[in-house]
TORKOL-4160 file (C-alpha; in steps of 0.2 Angstrom, whole numbers, padded with zeros to 4 digits, m for minus):
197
<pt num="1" X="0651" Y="0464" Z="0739"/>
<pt num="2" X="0666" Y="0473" Z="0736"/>
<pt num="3" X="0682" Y="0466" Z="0727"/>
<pt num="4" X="0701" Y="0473" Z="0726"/>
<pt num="5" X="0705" Y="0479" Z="0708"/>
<pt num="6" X="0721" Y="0486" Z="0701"/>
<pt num="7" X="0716" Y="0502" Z="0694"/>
<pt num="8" X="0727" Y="0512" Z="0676"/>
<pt num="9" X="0720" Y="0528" Z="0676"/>
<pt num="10" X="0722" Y="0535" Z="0658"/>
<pt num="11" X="0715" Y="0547" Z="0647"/>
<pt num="12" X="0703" Y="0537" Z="0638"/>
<pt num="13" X="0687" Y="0530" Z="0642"/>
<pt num="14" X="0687" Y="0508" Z="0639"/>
<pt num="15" X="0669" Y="0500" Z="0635"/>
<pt num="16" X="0667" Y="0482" Z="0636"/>
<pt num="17" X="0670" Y="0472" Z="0621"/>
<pt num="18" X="0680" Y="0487" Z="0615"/>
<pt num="19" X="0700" Y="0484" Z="0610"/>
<pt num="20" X="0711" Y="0495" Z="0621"/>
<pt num="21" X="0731" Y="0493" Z="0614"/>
<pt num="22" X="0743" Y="0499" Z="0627"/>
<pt num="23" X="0761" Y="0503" Z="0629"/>
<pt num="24" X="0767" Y="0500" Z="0646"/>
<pt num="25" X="0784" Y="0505" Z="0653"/>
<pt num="26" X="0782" Y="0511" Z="0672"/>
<pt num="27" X="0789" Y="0498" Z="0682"/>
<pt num="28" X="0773" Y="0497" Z="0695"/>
<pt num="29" X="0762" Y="0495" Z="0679"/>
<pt num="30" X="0773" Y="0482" Z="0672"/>
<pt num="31" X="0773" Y="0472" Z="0690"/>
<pt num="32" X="0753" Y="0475" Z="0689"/>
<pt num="33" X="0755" Y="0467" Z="0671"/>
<pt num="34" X="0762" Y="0451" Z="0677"/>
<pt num="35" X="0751" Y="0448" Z="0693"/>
<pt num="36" X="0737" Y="0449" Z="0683"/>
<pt num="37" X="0743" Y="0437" Z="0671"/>
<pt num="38" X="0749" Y="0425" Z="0683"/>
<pt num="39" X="0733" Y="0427" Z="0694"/>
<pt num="40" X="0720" Y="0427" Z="0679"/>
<pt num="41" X="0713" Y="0442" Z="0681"/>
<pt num="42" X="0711" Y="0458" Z="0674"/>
<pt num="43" X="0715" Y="0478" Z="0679"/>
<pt num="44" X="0702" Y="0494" Z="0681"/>
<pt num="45" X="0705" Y="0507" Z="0667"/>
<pt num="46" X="0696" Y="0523" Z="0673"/>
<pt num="47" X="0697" Y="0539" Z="0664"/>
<pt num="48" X="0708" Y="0554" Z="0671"/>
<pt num="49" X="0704" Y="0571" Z="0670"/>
<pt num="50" X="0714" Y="0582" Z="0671"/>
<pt num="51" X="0713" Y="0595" Z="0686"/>
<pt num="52" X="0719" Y="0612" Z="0692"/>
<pt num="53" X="0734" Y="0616" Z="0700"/>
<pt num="54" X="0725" Y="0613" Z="0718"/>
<pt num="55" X="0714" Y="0595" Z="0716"/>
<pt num="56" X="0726" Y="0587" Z="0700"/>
<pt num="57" X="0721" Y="0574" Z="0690"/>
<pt num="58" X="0705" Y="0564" Z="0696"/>
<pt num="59" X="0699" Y="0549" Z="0686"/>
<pt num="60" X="0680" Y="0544" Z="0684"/>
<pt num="61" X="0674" Y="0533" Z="0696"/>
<pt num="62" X="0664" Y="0521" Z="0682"/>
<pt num="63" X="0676" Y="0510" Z="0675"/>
<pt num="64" X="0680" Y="0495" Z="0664"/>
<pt num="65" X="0690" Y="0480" Z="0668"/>
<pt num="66" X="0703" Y="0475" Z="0654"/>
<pt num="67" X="0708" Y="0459" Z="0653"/>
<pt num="68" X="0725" Y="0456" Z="0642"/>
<pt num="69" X="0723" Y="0445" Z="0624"/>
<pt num="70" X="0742" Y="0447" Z="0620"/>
<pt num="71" X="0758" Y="0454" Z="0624"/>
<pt num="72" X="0773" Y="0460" Z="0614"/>
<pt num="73" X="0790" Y="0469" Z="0615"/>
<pt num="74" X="0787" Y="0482" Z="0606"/>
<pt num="75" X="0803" Y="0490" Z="0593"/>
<pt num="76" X="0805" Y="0504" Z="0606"/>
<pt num="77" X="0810" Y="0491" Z="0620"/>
<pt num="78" X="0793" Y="0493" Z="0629"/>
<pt num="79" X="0780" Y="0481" Z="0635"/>
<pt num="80" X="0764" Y="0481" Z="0622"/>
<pt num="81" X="0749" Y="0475" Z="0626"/>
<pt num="82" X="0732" Y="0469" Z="0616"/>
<pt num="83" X="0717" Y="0471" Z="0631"/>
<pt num="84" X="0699" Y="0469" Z="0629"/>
<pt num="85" X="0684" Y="0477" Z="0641"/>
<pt num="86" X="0675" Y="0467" Z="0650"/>
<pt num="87" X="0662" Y="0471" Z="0663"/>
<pt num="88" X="0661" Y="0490" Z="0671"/>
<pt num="89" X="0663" Y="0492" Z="0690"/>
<pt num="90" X="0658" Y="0506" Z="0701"/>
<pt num="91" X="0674" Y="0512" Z="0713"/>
<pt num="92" X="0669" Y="0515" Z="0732"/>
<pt num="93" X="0687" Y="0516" Z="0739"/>
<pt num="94" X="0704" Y="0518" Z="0733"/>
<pt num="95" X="0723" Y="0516" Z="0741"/>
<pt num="96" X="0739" Y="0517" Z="0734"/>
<pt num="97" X="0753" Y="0503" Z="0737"/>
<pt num="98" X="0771" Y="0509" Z="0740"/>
<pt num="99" X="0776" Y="0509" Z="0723"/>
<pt num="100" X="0761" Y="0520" Z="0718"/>
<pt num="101" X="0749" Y="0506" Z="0711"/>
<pt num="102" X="0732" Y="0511" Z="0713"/>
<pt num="103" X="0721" Y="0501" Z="0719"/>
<pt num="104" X="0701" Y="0502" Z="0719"/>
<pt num="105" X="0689" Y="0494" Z="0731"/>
<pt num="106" X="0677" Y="0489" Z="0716"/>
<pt num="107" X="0658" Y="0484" Z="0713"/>
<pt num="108" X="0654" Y="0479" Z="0697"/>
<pt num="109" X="0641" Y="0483" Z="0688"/>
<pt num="110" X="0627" Y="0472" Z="0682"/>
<pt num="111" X="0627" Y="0466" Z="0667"/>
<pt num="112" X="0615" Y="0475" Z="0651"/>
<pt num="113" X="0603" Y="0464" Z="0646"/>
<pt num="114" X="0599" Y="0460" Z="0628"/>
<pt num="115" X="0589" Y="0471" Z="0622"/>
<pt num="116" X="0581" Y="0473" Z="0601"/>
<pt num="117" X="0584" Y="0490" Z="0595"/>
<pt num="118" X="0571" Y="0500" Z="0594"/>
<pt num="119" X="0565" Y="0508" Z="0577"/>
<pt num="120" X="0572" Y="0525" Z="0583"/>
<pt num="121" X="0588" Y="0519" Z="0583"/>
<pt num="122" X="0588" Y="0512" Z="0565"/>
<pt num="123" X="0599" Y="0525" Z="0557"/>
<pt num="124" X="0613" Y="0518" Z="0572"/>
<pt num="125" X="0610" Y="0502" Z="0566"/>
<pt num="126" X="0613" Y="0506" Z="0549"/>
<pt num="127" X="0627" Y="0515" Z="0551"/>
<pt num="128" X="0634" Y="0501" Z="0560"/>
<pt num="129" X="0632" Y="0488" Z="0548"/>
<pt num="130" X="0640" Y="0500" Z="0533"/>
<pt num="131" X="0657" Y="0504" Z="0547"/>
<pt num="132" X="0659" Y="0485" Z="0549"/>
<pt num="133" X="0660" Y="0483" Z="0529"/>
<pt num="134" X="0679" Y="0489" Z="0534"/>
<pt num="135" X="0694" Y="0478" Z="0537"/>
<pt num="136" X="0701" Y="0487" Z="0551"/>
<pt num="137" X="0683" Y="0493" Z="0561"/>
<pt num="138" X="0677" Y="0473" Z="0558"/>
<pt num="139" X="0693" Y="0468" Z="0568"/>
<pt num="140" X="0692" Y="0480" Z="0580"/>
<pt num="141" X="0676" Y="0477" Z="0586"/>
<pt num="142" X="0667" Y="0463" Z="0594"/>
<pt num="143" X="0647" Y="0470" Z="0588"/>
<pt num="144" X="0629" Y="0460" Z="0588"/>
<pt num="145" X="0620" Y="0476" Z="0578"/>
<pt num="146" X="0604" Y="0470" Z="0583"/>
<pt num="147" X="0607" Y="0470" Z="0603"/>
<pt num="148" X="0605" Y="0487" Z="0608"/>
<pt num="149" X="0619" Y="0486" Z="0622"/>
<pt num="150" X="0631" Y="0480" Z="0610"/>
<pt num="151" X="0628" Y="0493" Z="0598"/>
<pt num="152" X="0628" Y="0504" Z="0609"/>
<pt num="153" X="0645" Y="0501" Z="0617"/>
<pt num="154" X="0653" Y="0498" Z="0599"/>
<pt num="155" X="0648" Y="0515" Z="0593"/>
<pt num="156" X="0654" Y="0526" Z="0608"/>
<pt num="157" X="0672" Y="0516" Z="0606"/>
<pt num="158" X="0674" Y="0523" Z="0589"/>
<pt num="159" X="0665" Y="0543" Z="0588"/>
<pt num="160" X="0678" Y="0555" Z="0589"/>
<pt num="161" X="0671" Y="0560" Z="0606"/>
<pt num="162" X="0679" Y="0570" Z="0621"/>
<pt num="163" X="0685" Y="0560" Z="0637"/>
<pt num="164" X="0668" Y="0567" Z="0646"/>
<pt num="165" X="0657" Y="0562" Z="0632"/>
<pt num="166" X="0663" Y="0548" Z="0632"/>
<pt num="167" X="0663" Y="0544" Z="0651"/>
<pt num="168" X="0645" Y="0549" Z="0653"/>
<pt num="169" X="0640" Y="0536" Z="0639"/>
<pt num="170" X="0649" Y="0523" Z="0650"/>
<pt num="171" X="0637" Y="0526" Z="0664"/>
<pt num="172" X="0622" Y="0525" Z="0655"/>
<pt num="173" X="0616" Y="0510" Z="0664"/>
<pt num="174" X="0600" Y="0508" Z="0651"/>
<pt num="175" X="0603" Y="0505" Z="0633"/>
<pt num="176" X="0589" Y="0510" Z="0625"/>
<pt num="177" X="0597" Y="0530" Z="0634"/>
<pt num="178" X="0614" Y="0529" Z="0627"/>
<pt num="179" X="0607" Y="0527" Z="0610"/>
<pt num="180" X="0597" Y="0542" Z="0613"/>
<pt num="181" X="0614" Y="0550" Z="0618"/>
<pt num="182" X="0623" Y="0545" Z="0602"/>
<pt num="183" X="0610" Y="0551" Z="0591"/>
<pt num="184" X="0614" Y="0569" Z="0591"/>
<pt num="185" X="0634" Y="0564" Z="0596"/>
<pt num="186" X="0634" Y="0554" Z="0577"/>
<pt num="187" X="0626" Y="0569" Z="0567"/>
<pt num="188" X="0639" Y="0581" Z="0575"/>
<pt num="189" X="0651" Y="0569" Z="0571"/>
<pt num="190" X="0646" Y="0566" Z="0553"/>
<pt num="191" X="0644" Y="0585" Z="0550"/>
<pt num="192" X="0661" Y="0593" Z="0558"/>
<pt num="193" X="0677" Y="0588" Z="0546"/>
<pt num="194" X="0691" Y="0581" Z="0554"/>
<pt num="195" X="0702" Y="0590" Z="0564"/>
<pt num="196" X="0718" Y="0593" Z="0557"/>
<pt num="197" X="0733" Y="0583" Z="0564"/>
C-alpha cells in the first residue's frame, strides 16, 4: 500500500542510520520542514542526476526517508537542519503542488534483516572498527559492525563515491551483495590520493 511522501531531490545519495546535515532556504522546502515536524513525520531525499538540455534533472527512484534530530538558524540567516535515514521506499508516482513541492507516491521498502558478516567481508569489518576509533566518524555514524546491513550502509555513507555509485549501493536489497560491491569501491578508494580541493 502506497503512502504520500514529500520528496527533496538533492545531489546525494541518503542511507539509513546515516547523518544528512542540510541547509534549507526555499520557502516550499521550509513549509515542508514545518509540516513534517508538526505531523511527525519525515521527507524522501532522492538523488538528482543531472540531465541534458532535452530530459533535465531526474532523480533515482530508491530513496531514503529523513527524519529531522535538530534544527537551527544558521549565522547566514538560513534554516539548518541535523536529519537521519530511516527506512528506503521505492517511488511509483509523483505530483508537484502549486508551490513546486514534490510529492511521491511511495512504498517502502522491507526492512534488511540481521545478518553476521561473512568471512569474506572481514577486511570491511576491520576497516570499520579502525574508522570508528575517530571522534568525528564515531559521531557520525550509528554502526553494529557485526551486522552485515549496518555495515554495509555505514561504509557506503562515508567512501568518497560518485552519486551513481552510491545510488546503486542503495538498492542492493541483499546485504551480503553490497558488501561484494564495496570491496573493490574500498581498494580503489584507499589507492587513489585525494582529489585536490
Amino acid at each position: 500500500m502506497s503512502e504520500s511522501l514529500p520528496l527533496f531531490p538533492l545531489q546525494t545519495v541518503l542511507f539509513p542510520d546515516a547523518v544528512l546535515p542540510l541547509r534549507i532556504f526555499e520557502s516550499r522546502y521550509i513549509d515542508m520542514v514545518r509540516e513534517c515536524m508538526r505531523e511527525g513525520h519525515g521527507f524522501g531525499v532522492v538523488a538528482r542526476f543531472p540531465g541534458d538540455e532535452q530530459s533535465g534533472a531526474w532523480h533515482a527512484r530508491i530513496g531514503t526517508e529523513a527524519l529531522i534530530n535538530d534544527f537551527t538558524t544558521l549565522e547566514d540567516g538560513l534554516l539548518g537542519l541535523q536529519t537521519r535515514g530511516q527506512r528506503r521506499f521505492s517511488i511509483s508516482a509523483t505530483s508537484a503542488r502549486a508551490d513546486g513541492l514534490l510529492i511521491g507516491e511511495v512504498e517502502w521498502l522491507a526492512p534488511e534483516p540481521a545478518r553476521p558478516v561473512a568471512p569474506e567481508h572481514a577486511a570491511l569489518q576491520t576497516l570499520m572498527r579502525e574508522l570508528l576509533r575517530h571522534a568525528e566518524v564515531a559521531n557520525q555514524l550509528d554502526v553494529e559492525p557485526d551486522n552485515a546491513g549496518s555495515l554495509g550502509f555505514a561504509l557506503a555513507s562515508i567512501l568518497p563515491l560518485d552519486l551513481g555509485q552510491a545510488q546503486q549501493l542503495l538498492e542492493i536489497t541483499d546485504p551480503a551483495a553490497r558488501l561484494d560491491a564495496l570491496l573493490p569501491l574500498v581498494e580503489q578508494a584507499m589507492v587513489e590520493p585525494d582529489a585536490p580541493d
